[in-house]
C-alpha positions as CSV (number, residue, x, y, z in Angstrom):
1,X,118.1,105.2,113.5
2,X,119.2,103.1,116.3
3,X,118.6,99.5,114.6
4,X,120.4,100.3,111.6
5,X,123.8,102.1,113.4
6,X,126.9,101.0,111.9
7,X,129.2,102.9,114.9
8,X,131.5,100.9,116.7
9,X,129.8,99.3,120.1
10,X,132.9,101.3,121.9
11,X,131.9,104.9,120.7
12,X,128.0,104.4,121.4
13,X,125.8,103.9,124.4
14,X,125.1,100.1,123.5
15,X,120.7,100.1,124.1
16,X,118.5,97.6,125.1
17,X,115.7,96.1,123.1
18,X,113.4,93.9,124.6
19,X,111.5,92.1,121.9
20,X,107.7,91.6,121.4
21,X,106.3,88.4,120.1
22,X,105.4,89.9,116.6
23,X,108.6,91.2,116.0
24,X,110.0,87.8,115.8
25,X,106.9,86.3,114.1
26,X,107.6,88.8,111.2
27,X,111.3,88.4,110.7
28,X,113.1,85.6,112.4
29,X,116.6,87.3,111.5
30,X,115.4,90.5,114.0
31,X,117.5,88.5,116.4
32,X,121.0,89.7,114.4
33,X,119.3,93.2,112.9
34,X,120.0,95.2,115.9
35,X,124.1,95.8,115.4
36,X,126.2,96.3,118.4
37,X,122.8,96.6,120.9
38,X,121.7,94.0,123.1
39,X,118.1,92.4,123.0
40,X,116.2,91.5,126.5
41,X,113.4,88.6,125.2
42,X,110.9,88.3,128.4
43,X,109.3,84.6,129.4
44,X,105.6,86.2,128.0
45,X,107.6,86.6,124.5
46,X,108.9,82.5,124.8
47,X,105.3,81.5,125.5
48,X,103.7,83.6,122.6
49,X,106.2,82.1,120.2
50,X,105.4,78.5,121.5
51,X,101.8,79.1,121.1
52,X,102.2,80.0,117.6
53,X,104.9,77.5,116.1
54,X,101.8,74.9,114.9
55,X,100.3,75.1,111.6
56,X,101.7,75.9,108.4
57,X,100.7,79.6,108.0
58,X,103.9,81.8,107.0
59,X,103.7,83.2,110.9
60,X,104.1,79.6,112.2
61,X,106.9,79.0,109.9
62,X,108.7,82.2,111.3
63,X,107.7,81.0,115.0
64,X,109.5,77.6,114.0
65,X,112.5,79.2,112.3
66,X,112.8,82.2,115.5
67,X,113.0,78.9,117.5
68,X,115.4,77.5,116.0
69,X,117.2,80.6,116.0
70,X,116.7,80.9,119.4
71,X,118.3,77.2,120.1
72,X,121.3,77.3,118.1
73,X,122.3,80.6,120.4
74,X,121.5,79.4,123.5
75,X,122.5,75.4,123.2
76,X,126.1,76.9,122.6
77,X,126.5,79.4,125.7
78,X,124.0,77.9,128.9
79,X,126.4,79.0,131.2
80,X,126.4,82.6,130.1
81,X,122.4,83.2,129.8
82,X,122.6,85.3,133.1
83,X,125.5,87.2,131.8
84,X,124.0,87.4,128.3
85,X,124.9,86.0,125.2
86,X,127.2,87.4,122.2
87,X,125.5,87.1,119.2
88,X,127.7,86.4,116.2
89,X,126.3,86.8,112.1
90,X,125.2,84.0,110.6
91,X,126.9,81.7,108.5
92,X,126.6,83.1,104.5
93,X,126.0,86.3,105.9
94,X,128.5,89.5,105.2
95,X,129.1,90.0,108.5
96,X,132.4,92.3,107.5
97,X,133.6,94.1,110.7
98,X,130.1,94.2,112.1
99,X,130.0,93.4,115.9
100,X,126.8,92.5,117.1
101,X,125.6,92.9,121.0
102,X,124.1,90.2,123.1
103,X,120.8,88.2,124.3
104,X,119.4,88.1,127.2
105,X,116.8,85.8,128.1
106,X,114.7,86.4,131.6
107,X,115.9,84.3,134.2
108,X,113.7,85.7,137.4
109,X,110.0,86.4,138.0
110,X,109.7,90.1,137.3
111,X,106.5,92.1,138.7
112,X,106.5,95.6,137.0
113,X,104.3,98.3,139.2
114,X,101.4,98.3,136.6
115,X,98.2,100.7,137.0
116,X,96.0,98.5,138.6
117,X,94.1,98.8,135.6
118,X,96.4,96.9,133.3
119,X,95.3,93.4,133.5
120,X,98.0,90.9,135.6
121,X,97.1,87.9,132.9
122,X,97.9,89.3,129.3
123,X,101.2,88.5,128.3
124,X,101.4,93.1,127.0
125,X,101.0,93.8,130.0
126,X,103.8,91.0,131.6
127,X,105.9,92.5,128.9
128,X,105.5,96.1,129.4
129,X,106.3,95.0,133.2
130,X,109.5,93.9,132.1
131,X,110.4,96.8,130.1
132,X,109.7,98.9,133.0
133,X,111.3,96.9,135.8
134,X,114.3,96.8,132.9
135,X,114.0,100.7,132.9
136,X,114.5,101.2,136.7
137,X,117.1,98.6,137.0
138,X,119.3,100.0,134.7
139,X,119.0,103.9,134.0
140,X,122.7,104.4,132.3
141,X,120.9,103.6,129.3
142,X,117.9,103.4,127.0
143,X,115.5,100.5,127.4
144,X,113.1,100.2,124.6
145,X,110.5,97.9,123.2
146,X,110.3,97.1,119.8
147,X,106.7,95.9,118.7
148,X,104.8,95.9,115.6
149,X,101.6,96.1,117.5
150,X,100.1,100.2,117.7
151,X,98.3,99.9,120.5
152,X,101.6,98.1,122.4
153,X,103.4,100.9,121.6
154,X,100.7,103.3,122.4
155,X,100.6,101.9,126.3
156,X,103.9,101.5,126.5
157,X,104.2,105.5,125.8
158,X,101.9,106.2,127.5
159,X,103.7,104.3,130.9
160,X,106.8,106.4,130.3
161,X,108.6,104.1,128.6
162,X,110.5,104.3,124.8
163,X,108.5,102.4,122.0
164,X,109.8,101.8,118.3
165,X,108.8,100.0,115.5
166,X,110.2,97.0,114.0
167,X,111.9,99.3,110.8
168,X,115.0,96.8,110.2
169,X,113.1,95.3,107.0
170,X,111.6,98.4,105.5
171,X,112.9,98.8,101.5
172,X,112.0,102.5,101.8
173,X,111.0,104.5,104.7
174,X,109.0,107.0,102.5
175,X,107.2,105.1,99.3
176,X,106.9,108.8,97.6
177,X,110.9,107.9,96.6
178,X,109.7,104.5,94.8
179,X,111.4,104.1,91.4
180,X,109.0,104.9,89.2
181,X,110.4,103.4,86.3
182,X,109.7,107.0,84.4
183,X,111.4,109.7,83.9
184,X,110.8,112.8,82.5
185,X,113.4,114.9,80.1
186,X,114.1,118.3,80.7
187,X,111.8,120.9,78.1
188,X,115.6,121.7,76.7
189,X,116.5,118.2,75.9
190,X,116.9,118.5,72.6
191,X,118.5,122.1,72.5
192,X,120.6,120.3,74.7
193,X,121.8,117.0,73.2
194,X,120.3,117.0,70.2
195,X,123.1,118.7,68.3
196,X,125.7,116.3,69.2
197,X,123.7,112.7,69.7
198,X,124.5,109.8,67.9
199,X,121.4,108.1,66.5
200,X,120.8,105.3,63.6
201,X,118.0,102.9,63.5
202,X,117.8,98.9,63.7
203,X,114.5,96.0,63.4
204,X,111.8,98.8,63.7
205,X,113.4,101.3,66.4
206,X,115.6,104.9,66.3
207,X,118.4,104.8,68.5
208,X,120.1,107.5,70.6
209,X,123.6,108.1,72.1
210,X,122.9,110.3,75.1
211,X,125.8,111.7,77.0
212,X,126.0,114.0,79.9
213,X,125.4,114.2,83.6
214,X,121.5,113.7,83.1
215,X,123.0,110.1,82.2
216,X,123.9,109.2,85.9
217,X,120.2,109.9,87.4
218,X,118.6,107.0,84.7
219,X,118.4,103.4,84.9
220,X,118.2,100.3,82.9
221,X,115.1,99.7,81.1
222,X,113.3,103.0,82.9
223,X,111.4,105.0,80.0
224,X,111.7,108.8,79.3
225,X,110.2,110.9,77.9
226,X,109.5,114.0,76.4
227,X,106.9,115.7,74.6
228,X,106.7,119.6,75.0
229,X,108.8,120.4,71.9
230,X,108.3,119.6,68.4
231,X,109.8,116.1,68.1
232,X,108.4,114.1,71.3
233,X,110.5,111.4,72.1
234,X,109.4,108.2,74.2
235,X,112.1,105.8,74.7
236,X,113.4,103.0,77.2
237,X,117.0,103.0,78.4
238,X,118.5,100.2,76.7
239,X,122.4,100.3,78.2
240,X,123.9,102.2,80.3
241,X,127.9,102.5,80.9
242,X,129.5,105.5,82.7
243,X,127.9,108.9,81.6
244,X,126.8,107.5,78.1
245,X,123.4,106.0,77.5
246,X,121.5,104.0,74.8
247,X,117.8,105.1,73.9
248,X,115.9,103.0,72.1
249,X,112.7,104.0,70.8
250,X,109.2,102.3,71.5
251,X,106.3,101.0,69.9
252,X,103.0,102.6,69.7
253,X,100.7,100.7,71.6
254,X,98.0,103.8,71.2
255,X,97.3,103.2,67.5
256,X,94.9,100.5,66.7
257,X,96.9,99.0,63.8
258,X,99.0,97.8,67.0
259,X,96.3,97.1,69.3
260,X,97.2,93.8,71.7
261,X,94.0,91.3,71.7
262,X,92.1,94.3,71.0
263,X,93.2,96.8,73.5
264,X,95.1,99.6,72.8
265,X,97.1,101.6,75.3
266,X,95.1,104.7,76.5
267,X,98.1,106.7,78.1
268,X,101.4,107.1,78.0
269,X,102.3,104.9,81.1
270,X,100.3,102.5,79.8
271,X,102.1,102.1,76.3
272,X,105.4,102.0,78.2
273,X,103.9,98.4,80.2
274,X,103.3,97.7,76.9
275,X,106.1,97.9,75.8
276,X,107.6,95.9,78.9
277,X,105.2,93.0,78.6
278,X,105.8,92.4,75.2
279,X,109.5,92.7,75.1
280,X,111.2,89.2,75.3
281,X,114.1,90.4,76.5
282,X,112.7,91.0,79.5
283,X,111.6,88.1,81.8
284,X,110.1,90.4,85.0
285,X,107.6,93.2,85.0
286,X,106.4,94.7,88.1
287,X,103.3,97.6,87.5
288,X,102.1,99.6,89.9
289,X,98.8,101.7,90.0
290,X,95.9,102.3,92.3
291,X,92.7,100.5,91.2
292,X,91.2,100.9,87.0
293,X,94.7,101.6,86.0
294,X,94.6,99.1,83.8
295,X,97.0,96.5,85.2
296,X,95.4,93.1,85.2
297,X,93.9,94.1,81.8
298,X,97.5,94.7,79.7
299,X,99.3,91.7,81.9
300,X,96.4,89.3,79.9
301,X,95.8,90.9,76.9
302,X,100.0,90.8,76.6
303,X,99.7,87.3,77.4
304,X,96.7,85.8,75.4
305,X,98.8,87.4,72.0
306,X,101.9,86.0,73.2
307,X,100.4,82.7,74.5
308,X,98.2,82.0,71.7
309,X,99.4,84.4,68.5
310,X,102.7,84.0,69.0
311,X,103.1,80.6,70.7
312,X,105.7,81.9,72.7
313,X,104.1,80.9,75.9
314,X,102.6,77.4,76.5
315,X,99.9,78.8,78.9
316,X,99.2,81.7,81.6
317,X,99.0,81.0,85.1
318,X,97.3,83.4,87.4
319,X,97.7,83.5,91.0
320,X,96.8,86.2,94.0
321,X,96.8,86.5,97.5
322,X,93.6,85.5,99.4
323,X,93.2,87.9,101.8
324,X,89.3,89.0,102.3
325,X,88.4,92.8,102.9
326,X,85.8,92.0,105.1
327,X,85.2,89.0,107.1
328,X,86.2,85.6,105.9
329,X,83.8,83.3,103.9
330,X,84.9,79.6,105.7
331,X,86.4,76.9,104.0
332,X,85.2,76.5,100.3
333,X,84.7,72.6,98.8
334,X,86.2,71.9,95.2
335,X,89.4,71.2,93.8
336,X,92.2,73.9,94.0
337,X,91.0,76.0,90.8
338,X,87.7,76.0,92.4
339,X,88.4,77.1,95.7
340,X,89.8,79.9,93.9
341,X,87.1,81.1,91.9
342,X,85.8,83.8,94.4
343,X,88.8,85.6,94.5
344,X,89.4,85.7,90.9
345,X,86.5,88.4,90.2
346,X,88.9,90.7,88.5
347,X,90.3,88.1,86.2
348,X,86.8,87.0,85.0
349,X,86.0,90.9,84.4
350,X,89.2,91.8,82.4
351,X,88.4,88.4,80.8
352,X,84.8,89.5,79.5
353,X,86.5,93.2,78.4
354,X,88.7,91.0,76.1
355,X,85.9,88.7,75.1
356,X,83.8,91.7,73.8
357,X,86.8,93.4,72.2
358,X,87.1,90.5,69.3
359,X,84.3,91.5,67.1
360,X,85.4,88.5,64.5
361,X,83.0,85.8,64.1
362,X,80.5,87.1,65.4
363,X,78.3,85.5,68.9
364,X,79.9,82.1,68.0
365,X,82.9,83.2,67.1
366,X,83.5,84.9,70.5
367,X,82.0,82.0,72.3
368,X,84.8,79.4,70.8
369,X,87.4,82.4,71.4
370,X,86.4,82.4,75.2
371,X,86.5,78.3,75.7
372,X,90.3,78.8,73.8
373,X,91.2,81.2,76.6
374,X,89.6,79.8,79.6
375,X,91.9,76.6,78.4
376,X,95.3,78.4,78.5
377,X,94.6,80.0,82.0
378,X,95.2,78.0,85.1
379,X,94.0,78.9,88.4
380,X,97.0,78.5,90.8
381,X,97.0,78.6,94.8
382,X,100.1,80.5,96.7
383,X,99.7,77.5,99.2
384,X,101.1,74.6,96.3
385,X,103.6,77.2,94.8
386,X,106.7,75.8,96.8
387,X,108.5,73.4,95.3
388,X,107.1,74.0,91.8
389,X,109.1,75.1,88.5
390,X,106.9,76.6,86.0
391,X,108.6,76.2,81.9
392,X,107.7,78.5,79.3
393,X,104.7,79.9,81.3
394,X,103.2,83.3,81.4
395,X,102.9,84.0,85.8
396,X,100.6,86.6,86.9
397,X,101.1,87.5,90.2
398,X,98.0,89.7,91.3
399,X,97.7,92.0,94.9
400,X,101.5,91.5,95.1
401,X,101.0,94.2,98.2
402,X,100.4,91.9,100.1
403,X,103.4,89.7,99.8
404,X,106.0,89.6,102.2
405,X,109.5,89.6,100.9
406,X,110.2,86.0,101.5
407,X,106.6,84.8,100.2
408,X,107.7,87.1,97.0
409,X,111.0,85.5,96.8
410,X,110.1,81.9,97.2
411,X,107.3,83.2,94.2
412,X,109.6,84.2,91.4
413,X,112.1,81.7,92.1
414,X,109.3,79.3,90.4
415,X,110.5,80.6,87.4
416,X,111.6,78.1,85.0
417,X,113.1,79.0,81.2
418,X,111.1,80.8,79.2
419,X,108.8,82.1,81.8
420,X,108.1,85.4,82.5
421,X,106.2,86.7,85.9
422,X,104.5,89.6,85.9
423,X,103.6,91.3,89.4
424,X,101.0,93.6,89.8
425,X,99.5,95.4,92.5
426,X,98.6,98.9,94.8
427,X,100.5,99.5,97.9
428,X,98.5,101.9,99.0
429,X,96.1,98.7,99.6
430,X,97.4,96.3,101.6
431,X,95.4,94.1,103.5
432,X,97.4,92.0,105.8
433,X,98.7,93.0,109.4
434,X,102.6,93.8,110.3
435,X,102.7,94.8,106.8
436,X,103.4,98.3,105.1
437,X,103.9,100.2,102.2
438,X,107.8,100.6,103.1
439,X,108.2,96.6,104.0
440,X,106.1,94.7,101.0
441,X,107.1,92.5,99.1
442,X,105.9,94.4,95.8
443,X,108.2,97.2,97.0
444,X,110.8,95.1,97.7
445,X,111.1,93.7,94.7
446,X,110.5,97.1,92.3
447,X,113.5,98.1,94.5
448,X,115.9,95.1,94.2
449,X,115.0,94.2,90.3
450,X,115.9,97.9,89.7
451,X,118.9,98.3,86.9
452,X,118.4,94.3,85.9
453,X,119.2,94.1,82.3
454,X,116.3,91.7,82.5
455,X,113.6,93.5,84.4
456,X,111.0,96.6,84.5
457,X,108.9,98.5,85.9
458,X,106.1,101.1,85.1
459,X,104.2,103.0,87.6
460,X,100.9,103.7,86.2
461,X,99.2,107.1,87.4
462,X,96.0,107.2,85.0
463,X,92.6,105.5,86.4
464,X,90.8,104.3,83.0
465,X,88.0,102.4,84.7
466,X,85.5,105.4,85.0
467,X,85.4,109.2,85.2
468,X,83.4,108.1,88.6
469,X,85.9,105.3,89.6
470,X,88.6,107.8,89.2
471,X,87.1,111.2,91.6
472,X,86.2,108.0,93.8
473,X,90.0,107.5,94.3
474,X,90.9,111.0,94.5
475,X,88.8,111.8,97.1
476,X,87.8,109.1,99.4
């Protein structure tokens, strides 16, 4: 698509993008996204971005940072603002023999021909002016706008004139080709490699030397499976190198005499996060599931063993995005833990699951159990999370979806030794505007952690909350 073109600026009609305030508010970089095309930013867009750049919400910082941006390119070239500016790449960035196209800033008062409905004040309407006095002026080639706003787009079609989406930091343009972090093995596996597989067994586990072109399609630390023939084998991809693979076995989190603070895995994506979550050798675990898949429940059963069994972990720290569903409840009084107590429902009822599920020592018993885990689980904000290192903790990170990619980054970089971050969520549910299932930070990072030695990921398809919870989400 036409942001994303790699062709030389010579062999290509070079476009022009005129920018809409969100675009920039987003992604700050937008400015050096659009290769060898030139971007048109109209006075209305300046404005917006001034009005924005106070307060410390992520979308002021990106106002701030477009700003700066925006100052650094233009501080440099004054005399050539008319003319437009050539943008070069960053500095750090590999710019390789990418050329980029210029900026042009408006300069005149511009007064499209608007219906007469469109009102004169709103800065869409000064904008969609611009793109259409733009259109007229220069009809060699295409003028576009680029907005994140629907109903922008919508007008602007609707006016005659080209409308695109910001698409430059989309992971995936179709979330059906997620990794899934599963795999399933042909039905002829065995008849197929079985004869000439290398196996032997090591602490516990069966190992298997797999070789082949079915090698090339897996990934580190994805599980496979297979279970139609008469030896079913589940397994996690343990190395990888050229068209030879290493299966290693897994542990059967179904069976009770391997249940995890009680809980026992009741499918077979949910033994493989079991697996992952209990592996020390991996640091980051990413699950992904629609609502009553179970994913909030393994992440703290995994952690209470491991926090309080094992010792492994000093404590669990549990943190989400607060973005309401419906309308916004006001400021809330208390310390930082208790501002965060309303949106921390689903920890209190995975909490009471696990209370119920230890049937030693009786009402008492479970009553000193709970005080013991409500001590080893902090209550942490997003908002304090920058500039903080956490060592030897256990970091839930709950409604990823809703994490951009820089809000996810500056998240797991928190990471201290010995900590391990597990990030949950549904990105079929995402709450926040200019946000999507391609662009989230929870995809972005099941994309990028991908084929980590250190990192996993399980998609989990089975609702266990309720035969009713489950035809809810099939058919509503």
């Amino acid at each position: 698509m036409s942001q994303n073109s790699s062709s030389a600026r010579k062999k290509t009609v070079v476009k022009l993008f005129v920018l809409d305030t969100n675009v920039l508010m987003h992604d700050p970089t937008c400015l050096f996204r659009f290769e060898e095309h030139d971007i048109f930013l109209p006075i209305g867009t300046l404005e917006e971005l001034d009005s924005n750049k106070k307060g410390i919400s992520d979308v002021a910082r990106n106002a701030r940072q477009a700003s700066r941006f925006l100052d650094e390119i233009v501080s440099d070239a004054v005399a050539d603002i008319k003319l437009g500016i050539p943008l070069a790449p960053r500095k750090g960035e590999r710019s390789g023999a990418r050329t980029l196209g210029r900026l042009y800033l408006q300069t005149e008062a511009i007064r499209g021909d608007l219906p007469a409905t469109f009102a004169a004040g709103k800065t869409d309407n000064q904008i969609l002016a611009v793109v259409r006095h733009l259109q007229k002026r220069d009809a060699r080639r295409q003028v576009i706008l680029v907005s994140k706003d629907i109903n922008m787009r919508i007008k602007a079609r609707a006016l005659g004139l080209a409308a695109e989406d910001y698409f430059s930091d989309k992971v995936l343009e179709d979330t059906d080709l997620l990794y899934a972090g599963v795999r399933k093995l042909p039905a002829d596996f065995w008849d197929t490699h079985g004869r000439d597989m290398e196996s032997w067994k090591k602490d516990g586990h069966t190992y298997y030397r797999v070789r082949g072109p079915l090698v090339a399609q897996m990934h580190l630390n994805e599980f496979v499976w297979e279970e139609s023939g008469e030896r079913p084998l589940y397994a996690l991809v343990k190395e990888k190198a050229g068209r030879s693979a290493v299966l290693e076995t897994l542990r059967d989190f179904a069976h009770a005499r391997h249940a995890v603070w009680g809980i026992t895995a009741r499918n077979r994506e949910q033994n493989f996060a079991l697996n992952l979550l209990l592996n020390p050798a991996i640091d980051f675990v990413t699950l992904v599931g629609q609502a009553g898949t179970g994913k909030t429940l393994l992440a703290l059963a995994a952690g209470l063993t491991q926090a309080l069994d094992d010792k492994r972990y000093s404590e669990i720290i549990f943190t989400r995005v607060t973005v309401p569903i419906g309308e916004d409840i006001g400021f809330l009084p208390g310390t930082e833990e208790e501002k965060m107590q309303p949106w921390m429902g689903a920890l209190e009822d995975n909490l009471d699951v696990l209370n119920v599920s230890d049937e030693s020592g009786g009402e008492w018993g479970r009553a000193a159990t709970r005080d013991l885990v409500r001590s080893r689980i902090k209550i942490k904000s997003l908002n304090f999370m920058r500039g903080r290192t956490f060592i030897s903790k256990w970091l839930i990170i709950d409604e990823a979806q809703n994490l951009t990619p820089k809000q996810m980054k500056t998240l797991v970089t928190r990471a201290g030794p010995g900590t391990k971050v597990i990030c949950m969520g549904n990105i079929a549910q995402i709450d926040t505007p200019y946000l999507t299932e391609g662009s989230s930070g929870l995809t972005y990072v099941v994309d990028r952690m991908k084929d980590w030695p250190h990192a996993g990921h399980v998609t989990l398809a089975r609702g266990e909350r309720s035969r009713l919870a489950d035809h809810a989400a099939e058919v509503l």
